[in-house]
RODREN-402906 format. One line per 3 residues: for each residue x, y, z of C-alpha. Coordinates in steps of 0.1 Angstrom, whole numbers, plus 5000, padded with zeros to 4 digits. Layout:
! RODREN-402906
X Y Z; ...
***
This chain:
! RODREN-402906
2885 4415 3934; 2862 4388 3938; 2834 4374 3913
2809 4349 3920; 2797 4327 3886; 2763 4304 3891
2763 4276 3876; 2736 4264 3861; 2719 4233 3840
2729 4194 3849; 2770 4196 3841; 2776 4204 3874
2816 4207 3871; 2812 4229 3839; 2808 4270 3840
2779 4269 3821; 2745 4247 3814; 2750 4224 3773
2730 4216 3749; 2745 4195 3719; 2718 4204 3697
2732 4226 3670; 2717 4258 3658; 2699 4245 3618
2697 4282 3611; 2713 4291 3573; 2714 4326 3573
2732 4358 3556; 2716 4379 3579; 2711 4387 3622
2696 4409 3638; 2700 4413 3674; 2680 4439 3699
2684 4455 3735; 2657 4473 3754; 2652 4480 3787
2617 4479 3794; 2615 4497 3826; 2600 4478 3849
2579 4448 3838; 2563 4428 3865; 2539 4400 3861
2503 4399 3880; 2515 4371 3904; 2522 4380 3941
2557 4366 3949; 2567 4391 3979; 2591 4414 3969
2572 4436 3942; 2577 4471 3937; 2545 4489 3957
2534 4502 3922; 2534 4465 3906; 2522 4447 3941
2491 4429 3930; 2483 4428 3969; 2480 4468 3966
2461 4464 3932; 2484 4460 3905; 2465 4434 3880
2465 4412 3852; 2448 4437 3832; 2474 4467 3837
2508 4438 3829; 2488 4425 3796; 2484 4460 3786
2521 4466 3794; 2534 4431 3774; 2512 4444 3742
2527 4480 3742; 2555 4466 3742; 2550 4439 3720
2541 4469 3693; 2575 4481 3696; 2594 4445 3692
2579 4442 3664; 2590 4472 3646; 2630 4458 3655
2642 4443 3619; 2621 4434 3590; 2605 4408 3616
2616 4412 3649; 2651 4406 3660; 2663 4372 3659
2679 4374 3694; 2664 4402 3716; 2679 4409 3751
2653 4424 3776; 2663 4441 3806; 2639 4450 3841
2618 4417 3836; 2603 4404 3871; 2609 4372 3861
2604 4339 3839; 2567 4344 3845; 2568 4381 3827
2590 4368 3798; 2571 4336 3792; 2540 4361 3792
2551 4387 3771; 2568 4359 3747; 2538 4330 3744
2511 4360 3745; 2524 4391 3729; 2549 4377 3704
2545 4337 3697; 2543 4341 3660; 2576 4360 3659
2590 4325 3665; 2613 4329 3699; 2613 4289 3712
2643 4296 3731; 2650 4318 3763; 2667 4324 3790
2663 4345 3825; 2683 4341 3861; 2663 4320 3883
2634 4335 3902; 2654 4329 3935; 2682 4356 3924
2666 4392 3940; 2656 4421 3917; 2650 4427 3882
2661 4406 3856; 2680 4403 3820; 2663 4376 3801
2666 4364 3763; 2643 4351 3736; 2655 4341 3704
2650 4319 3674; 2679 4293 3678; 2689 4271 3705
2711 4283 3732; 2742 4261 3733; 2748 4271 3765
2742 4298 3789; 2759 4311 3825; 2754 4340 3848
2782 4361 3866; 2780 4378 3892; 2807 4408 3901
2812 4422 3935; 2796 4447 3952; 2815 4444 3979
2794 4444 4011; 2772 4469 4008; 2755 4461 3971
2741 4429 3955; 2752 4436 3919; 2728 4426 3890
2747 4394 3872; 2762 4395 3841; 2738 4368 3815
2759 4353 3784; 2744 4328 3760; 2761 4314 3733
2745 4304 3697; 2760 4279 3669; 2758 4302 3637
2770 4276 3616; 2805 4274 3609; 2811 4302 3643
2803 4305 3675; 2780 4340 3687; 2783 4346 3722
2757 4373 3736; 2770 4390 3767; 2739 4406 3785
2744 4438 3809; 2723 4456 3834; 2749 4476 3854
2742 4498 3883; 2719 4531 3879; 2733 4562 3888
2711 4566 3915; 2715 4582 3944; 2745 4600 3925
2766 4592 3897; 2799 4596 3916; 2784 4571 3946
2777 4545 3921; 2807 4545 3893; 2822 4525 3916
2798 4495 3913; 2795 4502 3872; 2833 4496 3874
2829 4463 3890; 2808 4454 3861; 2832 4469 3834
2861 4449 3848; 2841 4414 3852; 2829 4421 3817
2861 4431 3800; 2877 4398 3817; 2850 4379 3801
2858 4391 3771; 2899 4389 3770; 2882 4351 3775
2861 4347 3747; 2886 4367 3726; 2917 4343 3732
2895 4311 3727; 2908 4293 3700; 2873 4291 3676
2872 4326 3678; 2836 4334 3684; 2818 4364 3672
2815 4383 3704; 2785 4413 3712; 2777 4429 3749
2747 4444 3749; 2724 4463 3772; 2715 4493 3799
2752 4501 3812; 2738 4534 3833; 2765 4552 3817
2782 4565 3786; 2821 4574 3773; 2810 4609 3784
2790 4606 3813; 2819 4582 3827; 2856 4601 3817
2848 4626 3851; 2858 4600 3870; 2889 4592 3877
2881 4549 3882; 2860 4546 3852; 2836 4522 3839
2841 4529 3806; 2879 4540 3790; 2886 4554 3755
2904 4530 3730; 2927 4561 3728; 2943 4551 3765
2967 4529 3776; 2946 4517 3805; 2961 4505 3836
2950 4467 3838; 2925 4472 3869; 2906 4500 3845
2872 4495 3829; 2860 4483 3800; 2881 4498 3770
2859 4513 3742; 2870 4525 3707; 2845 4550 3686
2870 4551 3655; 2857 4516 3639; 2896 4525 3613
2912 4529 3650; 2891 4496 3661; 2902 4473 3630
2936 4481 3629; 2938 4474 3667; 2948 4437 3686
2936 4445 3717; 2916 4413 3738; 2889 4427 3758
2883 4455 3737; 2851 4469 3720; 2839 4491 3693
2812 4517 3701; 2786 4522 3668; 2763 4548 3683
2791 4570 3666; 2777 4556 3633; 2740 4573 3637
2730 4611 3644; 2695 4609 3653; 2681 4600 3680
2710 4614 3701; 2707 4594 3729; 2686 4560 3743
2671 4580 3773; 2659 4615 3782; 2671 4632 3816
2659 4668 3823; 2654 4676 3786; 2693 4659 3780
2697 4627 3759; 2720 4605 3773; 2737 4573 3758
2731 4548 3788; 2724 4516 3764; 2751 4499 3739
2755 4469 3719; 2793 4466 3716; 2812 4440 3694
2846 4430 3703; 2876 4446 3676; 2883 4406 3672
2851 4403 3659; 2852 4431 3635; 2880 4413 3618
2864 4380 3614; 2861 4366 3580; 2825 4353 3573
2801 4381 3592; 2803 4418 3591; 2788 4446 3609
2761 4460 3584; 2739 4491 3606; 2731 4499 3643
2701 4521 3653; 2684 4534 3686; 2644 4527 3675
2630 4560 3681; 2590 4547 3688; 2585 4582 3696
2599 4616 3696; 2612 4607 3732; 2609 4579 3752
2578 4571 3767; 2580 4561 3806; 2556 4543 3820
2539 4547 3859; 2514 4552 3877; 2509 4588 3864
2516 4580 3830; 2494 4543 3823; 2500 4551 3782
2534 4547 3785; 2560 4525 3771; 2593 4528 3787
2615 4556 3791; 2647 4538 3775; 2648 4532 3732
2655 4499 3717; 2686 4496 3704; 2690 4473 3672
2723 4458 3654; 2720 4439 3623; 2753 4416 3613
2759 4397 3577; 2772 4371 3567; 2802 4377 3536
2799 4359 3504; 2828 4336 3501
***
């Protein structure tokens, strides 16, 4: 299986792009947020635009602007004060992110991001947050020759005292059909469950969270029998998916690298992060690795899906009031008194 990495920033033999500046934030408390925000493109004409967000077939500056302060509304509403680190997924570009950042939400205080170069095709996972990104790196899994698979973004943070490293992920939809595309979610799992053994056999020990739209669920991916997503139950074969544990007693008594613990299994309402024929489904997650669940100065504290509204809201053409038709999802972490 082959995996391209790009690298990026001025170390040119390095994985990732450095920044020696350490993070000055003292805090006992973070709050991190994924959302897929279906769709956002800017008002600029790069080539390339969906035909309903073409400004050359009359999508304008007016209808993104809207867009950026409906969802800005909802950003806000993530924490006490926004999340501290918020990963966006579907953004056009940096252009839409610096938009929606320095107009929609530049007294929440996010003076650091990060999104894939404009010259990588298709829609986008981007971060802001409130403290400097140490580093940052995209990698890409392949899709073999028939699919250019969306990269996977990590960012890593200086919490004082511990490393956080934020694992972003926008894996395949399930469209045409779920079984045609399990395939290219399973490319994902494995690059991402790699990445992880990684980060959990470094010697610092870094608090590790993957968040984002994975386009599937524990449920929606056991039919298959290559699957993105495995129960921590399993004794997975090592070219399975990404290995998943619900029980968080199962998940702390277990060394497993690679591994994560699912806390959607921790809330009852809203059942799911997006509506499909009148069925919630579970397609976004903010996983933290069972190494991380045994560290000694932070803890896992709540997780939530932000329900803005009964149901999601989607947004198009036909439906200009909309939002987007996948739920925030928010996890708050503390740090323990010594």
């Amino acid at each position: 299986m082959i995996f391209r990495i790009l690298l990026l920033g001025a170390v040119a033999a390095g994985l990732f792009s450095c920044s020696l500046v350490p993070d000055p934030r003292p805090s006992t408390q973070l709050v991190l947020a994924t959302w897929n925000v279906q769709n956002l493109f800017d008002e600029v004409d790069d080539g390339g635009e969906y035909p309903e967000f073409d400004p050359g077939r009359g999508w304008t500056r007016a209808q993104f602007w809207q867009r950026c302060l409906s969802l800005s509304r909802v950003i806000r509403t993530l924490g006490e004060k926004g999340p501290d680190i918020l990963v966006l997924e579907e953004l056009e570009g940096s252009h839409a992110l610096e938009v929606l950042n320095k107009r929609f939400l530049s007294d929440l205080g996010y003076s650091h991001s990060f999104v894939a170069p404009d010259s990588i095709p298709g829609v986008k996972t981007g971060i802001l947050s409130r403290f400097p990104l140490v580093r940052t790196g995209l990698h890409f899994p392949s899709g073999g020759d028939t699919e250019e698979l969306r990269p996977l973004v990590e960012a890593e943070f200086d919490l004082g005292g511990r490393a956080l490293v934020v694992l972003g992920n926008h894996w395949k939809s399930r469209i045409p059909t779920p079984r045609a595309t399990e395939k290219f979610r399973l490319e994902s799992a494995q690059m991402l469950r790699g990445r992880l053994t990684a980060l959990d056999n470094r010697a610092d020990r870094p608090l590790v969270i993957a968040l984002g739209d994975f386009n599937t669920s524990l449920e929606l991916s056991k039919v298959w029998e290559d699957r993105a997503l495995l129960s921590g139950t399993s004794e997975p074969n090592p070219d399975s998916g990404l290995v998943v544990f619900t029980s968080r007693f199962s998940a702390e008594k277990t060394e497993r690298a690679g591994a994560v613990w699912e806390p959607w299994t921790t809330v009852s309402e809203p059942k799911g992060s997006y509506l499909y024929q009148g069925g919630w489904d579970r397609l976004d997650h903010i996983f933290i690795t069972l190494a991380s669940l045994r560290l000694a100065d932070w803890q896992f504290a709540s997780f939530q899906a932000d329900a803005y509204a009964p149901e999601p809201q989607a947004y198009g053409p036909r439906t200009p009031d909309g939002v987007s038709d996948h739920f925030p999802l928010v996890m708050t972490l503390v740090r323990k008194q010594p």
